[in-house]
C-alpha distance (Angstrom), angle and dihedral (degrees) to the residues before:
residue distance angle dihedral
X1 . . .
X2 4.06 . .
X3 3.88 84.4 .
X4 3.81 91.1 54.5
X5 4.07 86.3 56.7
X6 3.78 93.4 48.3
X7 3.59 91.9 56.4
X8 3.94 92.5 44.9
X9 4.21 75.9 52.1
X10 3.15 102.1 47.3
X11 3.66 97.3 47.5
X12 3.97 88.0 48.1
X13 3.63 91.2 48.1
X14 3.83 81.4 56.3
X15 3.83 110.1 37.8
X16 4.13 100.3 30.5
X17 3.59 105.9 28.0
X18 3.95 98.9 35.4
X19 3.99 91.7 -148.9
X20 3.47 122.8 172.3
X21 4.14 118.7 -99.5
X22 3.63 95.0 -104.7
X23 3.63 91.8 46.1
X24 3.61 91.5 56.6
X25 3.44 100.7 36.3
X26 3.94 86.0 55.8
X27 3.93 92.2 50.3
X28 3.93 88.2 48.3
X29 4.19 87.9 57.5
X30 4.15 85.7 42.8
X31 4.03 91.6 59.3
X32 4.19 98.2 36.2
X33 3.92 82.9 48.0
X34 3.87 88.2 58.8
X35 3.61 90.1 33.5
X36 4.14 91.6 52.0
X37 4.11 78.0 44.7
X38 4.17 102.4 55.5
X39 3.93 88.9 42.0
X40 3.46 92.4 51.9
X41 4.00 107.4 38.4
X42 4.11 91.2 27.4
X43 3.22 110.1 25.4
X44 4.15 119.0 -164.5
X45 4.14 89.7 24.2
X46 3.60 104.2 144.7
X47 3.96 114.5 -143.6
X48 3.73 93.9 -105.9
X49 3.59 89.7 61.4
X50 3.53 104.6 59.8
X51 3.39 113.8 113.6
X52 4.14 137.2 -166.4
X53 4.46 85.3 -97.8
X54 3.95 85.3 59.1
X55 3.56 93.2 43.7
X56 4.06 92.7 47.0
X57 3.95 84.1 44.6
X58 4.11 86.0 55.9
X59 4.23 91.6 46.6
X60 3.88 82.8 48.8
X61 4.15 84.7 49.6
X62 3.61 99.0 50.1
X63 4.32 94.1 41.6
X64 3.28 83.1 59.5
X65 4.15 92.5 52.2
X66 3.87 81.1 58.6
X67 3.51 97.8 -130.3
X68 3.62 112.8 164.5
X69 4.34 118.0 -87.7
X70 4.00 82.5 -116.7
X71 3.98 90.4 58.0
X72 3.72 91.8 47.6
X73 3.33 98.4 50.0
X74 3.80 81.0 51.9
X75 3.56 89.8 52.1
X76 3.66 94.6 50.0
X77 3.51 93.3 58.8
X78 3.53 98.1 54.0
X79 3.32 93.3 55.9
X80 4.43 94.8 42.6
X81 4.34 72.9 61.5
X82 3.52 102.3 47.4
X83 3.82 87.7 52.5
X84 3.65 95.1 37.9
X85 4.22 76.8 61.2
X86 3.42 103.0 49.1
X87 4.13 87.2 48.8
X88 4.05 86.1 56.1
X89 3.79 90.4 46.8
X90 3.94 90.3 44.1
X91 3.68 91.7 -123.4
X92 4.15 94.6 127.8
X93 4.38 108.2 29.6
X94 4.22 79.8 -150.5
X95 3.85 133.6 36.6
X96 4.20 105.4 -118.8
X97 3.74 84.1 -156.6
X98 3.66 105.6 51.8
X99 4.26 89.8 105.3
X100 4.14 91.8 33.4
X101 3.72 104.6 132.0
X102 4.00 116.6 -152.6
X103 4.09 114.4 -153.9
X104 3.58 114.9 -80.8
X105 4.04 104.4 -107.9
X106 3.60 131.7 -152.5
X107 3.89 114.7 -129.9
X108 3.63 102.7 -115.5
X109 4.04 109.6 -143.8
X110 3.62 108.5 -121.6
X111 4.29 123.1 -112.5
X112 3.79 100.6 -112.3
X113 4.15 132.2 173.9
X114 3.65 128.9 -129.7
X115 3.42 128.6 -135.6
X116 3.51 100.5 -92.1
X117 3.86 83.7 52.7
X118 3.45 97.7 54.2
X119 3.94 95.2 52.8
X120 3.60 85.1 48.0
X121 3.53 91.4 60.3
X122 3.69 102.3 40.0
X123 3.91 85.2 47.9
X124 3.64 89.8 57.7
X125 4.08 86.3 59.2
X126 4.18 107.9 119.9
X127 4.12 91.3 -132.2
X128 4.10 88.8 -179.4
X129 3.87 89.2 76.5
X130 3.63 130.0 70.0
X131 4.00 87.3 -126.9
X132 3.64 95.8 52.0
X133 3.47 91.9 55.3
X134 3.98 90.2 48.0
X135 3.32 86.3 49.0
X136 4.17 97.1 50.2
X137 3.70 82.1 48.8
X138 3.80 98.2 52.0
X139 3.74 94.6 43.0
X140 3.71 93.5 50.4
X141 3.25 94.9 56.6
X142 3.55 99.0 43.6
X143 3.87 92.4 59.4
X144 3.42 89.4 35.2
X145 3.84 96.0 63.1
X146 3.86 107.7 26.5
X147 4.09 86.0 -110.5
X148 3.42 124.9 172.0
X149 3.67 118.8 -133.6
X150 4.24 94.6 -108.5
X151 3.59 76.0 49.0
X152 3.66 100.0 51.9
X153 4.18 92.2 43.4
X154 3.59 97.4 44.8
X155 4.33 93.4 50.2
X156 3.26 110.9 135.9
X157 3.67 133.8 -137.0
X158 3.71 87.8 -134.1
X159 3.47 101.2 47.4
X160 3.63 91.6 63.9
X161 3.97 116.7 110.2
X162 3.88 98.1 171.7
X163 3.67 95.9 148.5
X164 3.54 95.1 69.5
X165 3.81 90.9 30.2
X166 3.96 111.6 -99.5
X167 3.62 150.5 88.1
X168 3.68 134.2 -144.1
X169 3.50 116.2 -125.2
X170 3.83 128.7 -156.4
X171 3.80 105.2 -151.9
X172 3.58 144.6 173.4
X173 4.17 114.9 -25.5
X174 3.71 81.6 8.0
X175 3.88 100.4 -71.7
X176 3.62 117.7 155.0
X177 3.49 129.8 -141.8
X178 3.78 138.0 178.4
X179 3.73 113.5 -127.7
X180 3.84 119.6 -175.6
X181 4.05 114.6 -122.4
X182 3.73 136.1 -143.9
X183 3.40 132.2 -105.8
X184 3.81 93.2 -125.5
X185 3.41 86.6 49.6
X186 3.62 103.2 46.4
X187 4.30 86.4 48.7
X188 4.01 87.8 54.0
X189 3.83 86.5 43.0
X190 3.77 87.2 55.8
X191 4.10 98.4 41.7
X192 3.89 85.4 54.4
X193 3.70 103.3 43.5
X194 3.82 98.4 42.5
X195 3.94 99.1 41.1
X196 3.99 112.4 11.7
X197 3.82 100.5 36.4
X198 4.26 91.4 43.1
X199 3.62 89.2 64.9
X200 4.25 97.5 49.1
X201 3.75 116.1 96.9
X202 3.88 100.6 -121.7
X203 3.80 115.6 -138.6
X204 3.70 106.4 -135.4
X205 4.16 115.6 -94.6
X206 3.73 84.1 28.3
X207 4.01 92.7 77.0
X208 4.10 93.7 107.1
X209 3.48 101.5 47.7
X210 3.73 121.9 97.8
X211 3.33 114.3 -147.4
X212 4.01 118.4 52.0
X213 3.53 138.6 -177.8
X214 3.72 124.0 -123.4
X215 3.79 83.7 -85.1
X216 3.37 103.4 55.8
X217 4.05 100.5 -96.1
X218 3.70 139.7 114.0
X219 3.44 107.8 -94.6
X220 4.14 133.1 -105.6
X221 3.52 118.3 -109.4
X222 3.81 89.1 -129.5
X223 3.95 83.4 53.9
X224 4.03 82.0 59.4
X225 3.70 98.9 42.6
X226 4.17 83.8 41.3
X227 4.14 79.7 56.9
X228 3.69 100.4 50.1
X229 4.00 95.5 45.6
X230 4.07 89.8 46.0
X231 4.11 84.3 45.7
X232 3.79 91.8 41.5
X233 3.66 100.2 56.3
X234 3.24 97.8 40.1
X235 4.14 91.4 53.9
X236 3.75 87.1 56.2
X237 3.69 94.1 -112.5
X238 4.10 112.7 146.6
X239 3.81 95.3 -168.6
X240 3.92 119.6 110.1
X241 3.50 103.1 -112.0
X242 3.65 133.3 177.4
X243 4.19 133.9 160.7
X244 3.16 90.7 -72.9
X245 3.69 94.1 61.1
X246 3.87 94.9 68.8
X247 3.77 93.6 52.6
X248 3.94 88.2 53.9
X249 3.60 85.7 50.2
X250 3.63 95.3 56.5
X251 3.54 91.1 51.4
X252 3.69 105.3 48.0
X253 3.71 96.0 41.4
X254 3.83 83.2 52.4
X255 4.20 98.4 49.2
X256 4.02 85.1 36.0
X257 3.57 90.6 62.7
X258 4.12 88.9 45.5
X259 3.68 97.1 -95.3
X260 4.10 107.4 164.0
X261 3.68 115.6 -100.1
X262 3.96 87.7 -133.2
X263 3.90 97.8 58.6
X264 3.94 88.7 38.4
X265 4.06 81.8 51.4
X266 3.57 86.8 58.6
X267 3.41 111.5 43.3
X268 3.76 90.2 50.1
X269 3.27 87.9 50.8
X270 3.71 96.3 -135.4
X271 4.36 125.3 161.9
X272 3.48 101.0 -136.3
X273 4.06 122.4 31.4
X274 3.60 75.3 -145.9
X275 4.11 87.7 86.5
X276 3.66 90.6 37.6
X277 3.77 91.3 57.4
X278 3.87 90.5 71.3
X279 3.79 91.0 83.9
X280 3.93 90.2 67.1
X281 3.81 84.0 67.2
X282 3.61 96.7 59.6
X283 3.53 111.4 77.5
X284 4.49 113.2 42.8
X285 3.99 83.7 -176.4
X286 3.75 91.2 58.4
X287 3.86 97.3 43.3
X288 4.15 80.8 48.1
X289 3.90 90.3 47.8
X290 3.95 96.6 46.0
X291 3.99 91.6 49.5
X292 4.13 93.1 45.6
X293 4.22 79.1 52.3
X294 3.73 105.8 39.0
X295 4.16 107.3 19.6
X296 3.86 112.9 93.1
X297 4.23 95.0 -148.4
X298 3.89 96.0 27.8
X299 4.07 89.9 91.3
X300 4.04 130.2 105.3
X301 3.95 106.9 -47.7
């Protein structure tokens, strides 16, 4: 029966809530965990009658697995949705996890570069080989829009705009968005399309994406994060950095410089500006800067 109700979930995950695939494929691990869980610590529970005890009993379960207070918070909302489902669907007449608590987490700061480190890592780009200049391409428009790495891999040919300067961007839960591009960018973009990607072999339904292995498909985003390591050591550059690290980039060198939060919101295409606030945290000689500039008593004693 419990796989009945994760295909209900899955395909409300899908149809109603429009999250993305990992999303959903992370929430579908979250309720078979439990699932795997009730069967084997109470076996013959039905789902109507699990309560907030088995649920606290499952949070005790999976702190004991050790995973990480990040992953069980993840965990805990997967399973606040699956409920939330089976309430739609009238399978449970009350929601077990309404008063479930996840573990209070501290917002990590994210690893970023600075400009110095970013020309040292483009300059570290072999340019002689059709992959390097793929690669130079790829990585300037990454930092150039704020994309993330599903982002980046999924571009399409046909969501580029770069005659009037922008790209369209399917994001998380397949929203779109319309993020202006770079001239550098847009001149690697150009390099790449009209005399790298011409000469790849495309693999059929890969024909509108823009950046292609040497086989003719969209890249992996462990080929990307296999990239930036190779790129990273070989530019000298001793932080730990992953995709990620170039959309952080993008938006601290953008609220560093006094971009506002709101247009930063939306070209990262972030829910809350809640998330997009983190970048004010980044930089303590900035904060210091803007309240020697702007604050009326912040000046010499």
């Amino acid at each position: 029966m419990w796989d009945a109700y994760l295909k209900g979930f899955k395909a409300y995950l899908q149809l109603e809530r429009s999250m993305a695939d990992n999303t959903i494929e992370a929430y579908l691990h979250d309720a078979e965990m439990l699932g795997d869980y009730i069967r084997a610590s109470h076996a013959g529970l039905g789902v109507h009658a699990i309560e907030l005890s088995h649920l606290q009993s499952f949070l005790v379960h999976i702190h004991e697995l050790e995973l990480s207070a990040g992953t069980q918070a993840r965990v805990i909302s997967g399973i606040k949705s699956f409920f939330r489902y089976l309430l739609l669907e009238e399978v449970i007449s009350k929601d077990p996890t309404a008063l479930l608590e996840a573990p209070k987490l501290k917002r990590a700061l994210p690893s970023f570069l600075s400009v110095d480190e970013i020309d040292q890592l483009f300059a570290a780009i072999d340019h002689s080989t059709p992959e390097g200049q793929r690669n130079r391409a790829m990585l300037e428009t990454m930092y150039s829009c704020g994309l993330r790495v599903s982002e980046l891999t999924s571009l399409a040919l046909s969501n580029l705009y770069i005659d009037v300067g922008f790209i369209r961007i399917i994001g998380k839960g397949n929203k779109e968005r319309l993020v202006p591009i770079g001239g550098k960018a847009v001149t690697q973009i150009k390099l790449y399309r009209d005399h790298v990607r011409t000469q790849v072999p495309v693999k059929t339904g890969q024909e509108d994406i823009l950046f292609l292995n040497r086989r003719g498909s969209a890249l992996s985003r462990v080929m990307v994060f296999m990239i930036l390591k190779d790129l990273t050591a070989k530019a000298g550059i001793k932080k730990n950095i992953h995709p990620h690290t170039l959309r952080h980039s993008f938006a601290t060198h953008l609220v560093e410089a006094g971009a506002d939060l709101r247009a930063v919101q939306e070209m990262m295409g972030h829910k809350s500006i809640t998330t997009t606030e983190i970048y004010t945290h980044l930089d303590r000689g900035y904060l210091r800067q803007t309240l020697e500039k702007y604050h009326p008593r912040f000046g010499s004693r």
